[in-house]
N, C-alpha and C positions, 0 to 999 in steps of 0.2 A: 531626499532621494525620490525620485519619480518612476513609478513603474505602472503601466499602460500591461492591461489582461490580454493575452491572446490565447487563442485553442493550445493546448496538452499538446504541445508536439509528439511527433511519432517515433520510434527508436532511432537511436542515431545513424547515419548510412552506413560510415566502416566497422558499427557491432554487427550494422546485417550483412554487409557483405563477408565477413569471416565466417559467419555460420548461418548461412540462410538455408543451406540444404539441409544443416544439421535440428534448426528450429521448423524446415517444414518435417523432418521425421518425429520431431514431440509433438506437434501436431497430429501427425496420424496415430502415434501410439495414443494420445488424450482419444483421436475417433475410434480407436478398435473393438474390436466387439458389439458393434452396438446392436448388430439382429439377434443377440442375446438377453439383449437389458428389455425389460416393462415398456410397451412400447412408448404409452405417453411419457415414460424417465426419459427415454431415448432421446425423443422430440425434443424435449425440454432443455439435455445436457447440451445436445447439439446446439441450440438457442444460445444455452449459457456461452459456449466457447466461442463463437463467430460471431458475436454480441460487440466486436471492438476494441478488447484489451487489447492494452500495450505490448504484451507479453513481455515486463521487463523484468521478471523475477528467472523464466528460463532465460533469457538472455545474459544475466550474469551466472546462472550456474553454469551455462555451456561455457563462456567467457573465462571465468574462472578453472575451470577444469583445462583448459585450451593452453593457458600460461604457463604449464608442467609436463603437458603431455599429449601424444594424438587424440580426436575423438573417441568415447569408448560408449558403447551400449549403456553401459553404467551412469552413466552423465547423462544421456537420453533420457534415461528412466527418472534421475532427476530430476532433471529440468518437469519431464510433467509430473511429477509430484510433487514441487512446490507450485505451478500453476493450477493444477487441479484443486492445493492446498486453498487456495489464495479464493478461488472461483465459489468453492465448497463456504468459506468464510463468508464471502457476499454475500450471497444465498440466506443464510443467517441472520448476516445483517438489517435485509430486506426485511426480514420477520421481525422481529426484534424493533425497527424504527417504523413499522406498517410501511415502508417504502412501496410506491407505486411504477415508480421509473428511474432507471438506472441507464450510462450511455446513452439516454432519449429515446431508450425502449421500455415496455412495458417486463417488470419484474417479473420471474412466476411468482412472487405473493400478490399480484395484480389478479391472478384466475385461477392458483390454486388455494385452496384452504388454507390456515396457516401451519395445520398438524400436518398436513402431506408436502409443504413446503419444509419443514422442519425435516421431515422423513426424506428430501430430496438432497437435502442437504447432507445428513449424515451416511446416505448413496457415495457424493462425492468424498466427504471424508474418509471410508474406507478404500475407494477407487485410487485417492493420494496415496494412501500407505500403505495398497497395493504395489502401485508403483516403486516407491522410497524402498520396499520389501527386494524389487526387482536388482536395485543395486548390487546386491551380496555383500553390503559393507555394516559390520554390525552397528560400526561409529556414525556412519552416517543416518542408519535406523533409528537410531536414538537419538540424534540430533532433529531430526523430523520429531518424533516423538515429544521430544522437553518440549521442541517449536509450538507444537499446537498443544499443549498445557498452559505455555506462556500467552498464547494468540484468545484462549476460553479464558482463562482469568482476568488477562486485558479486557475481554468484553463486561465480564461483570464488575470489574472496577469501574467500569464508562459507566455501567447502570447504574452503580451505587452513587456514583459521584454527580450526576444527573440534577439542574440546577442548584448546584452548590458553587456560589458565582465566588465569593471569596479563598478558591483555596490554592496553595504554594504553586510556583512553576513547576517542582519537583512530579506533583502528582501528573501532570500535562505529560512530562517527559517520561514516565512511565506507561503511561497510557498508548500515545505514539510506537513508542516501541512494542509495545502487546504487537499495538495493532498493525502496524508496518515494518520497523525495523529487523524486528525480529526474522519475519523470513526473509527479506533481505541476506543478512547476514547468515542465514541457513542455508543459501541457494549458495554464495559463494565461497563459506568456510565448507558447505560439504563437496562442494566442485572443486576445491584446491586437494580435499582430501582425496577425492576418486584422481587426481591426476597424480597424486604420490607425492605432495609436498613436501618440504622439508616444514616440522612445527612451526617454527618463527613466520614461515611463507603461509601457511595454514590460519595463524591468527592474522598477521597482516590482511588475509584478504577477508577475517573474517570485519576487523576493525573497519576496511572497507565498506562494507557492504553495509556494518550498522550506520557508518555516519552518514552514508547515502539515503538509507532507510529513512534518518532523522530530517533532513535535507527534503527528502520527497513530502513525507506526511506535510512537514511545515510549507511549504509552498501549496500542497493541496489546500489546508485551512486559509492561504491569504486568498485562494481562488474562489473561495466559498463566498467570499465576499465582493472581490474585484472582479470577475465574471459576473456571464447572465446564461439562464438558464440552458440555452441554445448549446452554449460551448462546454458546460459541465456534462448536460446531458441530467439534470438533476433539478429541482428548484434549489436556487442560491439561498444561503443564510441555513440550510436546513440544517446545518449541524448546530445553530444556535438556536432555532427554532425549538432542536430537540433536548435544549438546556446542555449542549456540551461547550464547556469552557475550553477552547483552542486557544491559540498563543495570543493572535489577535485578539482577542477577547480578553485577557489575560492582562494584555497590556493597556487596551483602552482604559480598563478597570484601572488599573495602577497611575495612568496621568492622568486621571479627571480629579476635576480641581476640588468636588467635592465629593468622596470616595462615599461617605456613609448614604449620600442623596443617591448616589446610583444606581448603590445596590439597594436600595428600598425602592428602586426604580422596578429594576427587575426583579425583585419579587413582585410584587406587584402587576408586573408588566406577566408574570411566567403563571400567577393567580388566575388571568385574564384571559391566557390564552389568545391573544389577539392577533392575526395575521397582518394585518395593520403596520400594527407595532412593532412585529418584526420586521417589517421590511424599512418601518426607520432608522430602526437602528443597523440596522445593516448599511445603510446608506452613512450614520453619522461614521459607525466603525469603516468602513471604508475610505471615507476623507480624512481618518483620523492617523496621526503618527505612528501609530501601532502597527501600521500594515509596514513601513520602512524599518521598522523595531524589530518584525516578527521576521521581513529577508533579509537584514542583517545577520540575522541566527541562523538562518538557513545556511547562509554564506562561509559562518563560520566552520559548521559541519561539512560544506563541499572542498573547504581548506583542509579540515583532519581527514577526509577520503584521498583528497588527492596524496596529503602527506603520508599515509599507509602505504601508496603504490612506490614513491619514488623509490623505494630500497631496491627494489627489482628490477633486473634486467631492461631495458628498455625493448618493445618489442611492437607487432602490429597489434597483439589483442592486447598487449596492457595501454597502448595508444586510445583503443575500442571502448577499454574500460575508460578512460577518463574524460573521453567525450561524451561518456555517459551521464559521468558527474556533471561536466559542463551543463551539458541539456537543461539535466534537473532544475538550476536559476533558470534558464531559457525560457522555462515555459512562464514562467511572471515577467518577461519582458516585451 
């Protein structure tokens, strides 16, 4: 199988055209108040949000809340609560890996400290669960809630796990989901619930959401590879660089011919710290079958997304939803 990198596509056109006035109003509720905030937070938050997200975490809770019911306040409030979620999370991440450039802009851990980075961050975390607060839904408060327990564990699973190049797919797939699936699947099980689901329609979209979650992460890690820095908006390879074992990695490890010479490779190579060296190996994992291995998997979670929606009505936003899922392989083709 041959797959050729192009730029992250942008949101699909018929999820925007269903709710583009309703995503530009999570937009202004993420700007409101801001002659209130610290001015340089302000500066900074404003930076954060106009910085190029996809914005595809509200797009499925407004989506999802859409397939039950009219727009409500309560979905608004949503939707920016788990993008505010998601933004707050970066923010971290930045600290956390010294990241300098993210979307091919300079990070705030580029200029500010990493304590008042850290401090900006957990700004947004409360500004999210502010939001999430906004709902008046105690279930979906606490779905927010477990979310980001499950999203801070994910993170320190990554840390602990941190060149340890031998270990199960199992840990990958737990990780992934910390880190992505998870609000995924928060955005659109608690938008099914603010639109008054029936349960079964509540897990369906939340099963939704996770398998898309899984789908997206794993297409991002083939990108890490098969991109250049231009179109990640990031240097390529940095999640290996930073000893994280993604799927591709995972797999080149698994078909080389001499398993114990590799990994003594990388150790070695992770001893060494060589920028060098990482960029060969990026280059070999790139030519290697593990990149067709790792969008195989992908594929197969855009199969169990799609399969969650067919019970449901057919409709234009569950139409919306699954050009969604398309996309997601889209952007490796």
């Amino acid at each position: 199988m041959s797959h050729s990198s192009s730029p992250a596509t942008s949101q699909p056109s018929a999820a925007l055209a269903l709710v583009a006035a309703d995503l530009a109003a999570v937009e202004a509720k993420m700007r409101g108040n801001e002659q209130d905030i610290f001015p340089p937070l302000a500066e900074a938050f404003l930076s954060l949000i106009t910085s190029g997200g996809k914005r595809l975490r509200p797009l499925l809770a407004l989506l999802a809340a859409r397939l039950f019911a009219p727009m409500s306040n309560q979905a608004i409030a949503l939707a920016a609560a788990v993008e505010t979620l998601h933004t707050a999370t970066l923010v971290h991440d930045d600290v956390i890996d010294n990241a300098l450039i993210r979307r091919g802009n300079p990070t705030l851990n580029a200029s500010w400290t990493s304590g008042a980075t850290v401090l900006a961050g957990d700004y947004l975390f409360a500004r999210a669960a502010a939001f999430a607060a906004e709902t008046g839904n105690v279930r979906v408060i606490t779905l927010f809630a477990e979310t980001l327990k499950v999203i801070c564990e994910g993170e320190l699973r990554q840390l602990a796990a941190r060149y340890r190049w031998d270990q199960p797919k199992d840990a990958y797939y737990e990780r992934i989901y910390a880190k992505t699936a998870s609000l995924f699947a928060a955005a659109t099980a608690g938008g099914a619930v603010l639109g008054a689901a029936r349960e079964e329609d509540v897990e369906r979209l939340r099963a939704f959401g996770y398998h898309l979650g899984m789908a997206f992460q794993i297409i991002d890690d083939i990108l890490d590879f098969t991109s250049t820095d231009a179109v990640l908006g990031k240097p390529a390879g940095s999640d290996l660089h930073q000893g994280t074992v993604t799927l591709p990695v995972f797999y080149f490890i698994q078909d080389a011919p001499d398993r114990g010479a590799l990994l003594a490779q990388l150790e070695a190579w992770a001893a060494a710290d060589g920028h060098t060296s990482t960029l060969d190996l990026v280059a070999h994992i790139a030519q290697s079958n593990a990149i067709a291995r790792a969008y195989d998997e992908a594929a197969s979670f855009i199969a169990e997304a799609v399969a969650a929606l067919q019970p449901l009505p057919a409709s234009d936003t569950r139409s919306a939803l699954l050009e969604m899922a398309t996309a997601t392989l889209g952007r490796h083709r």
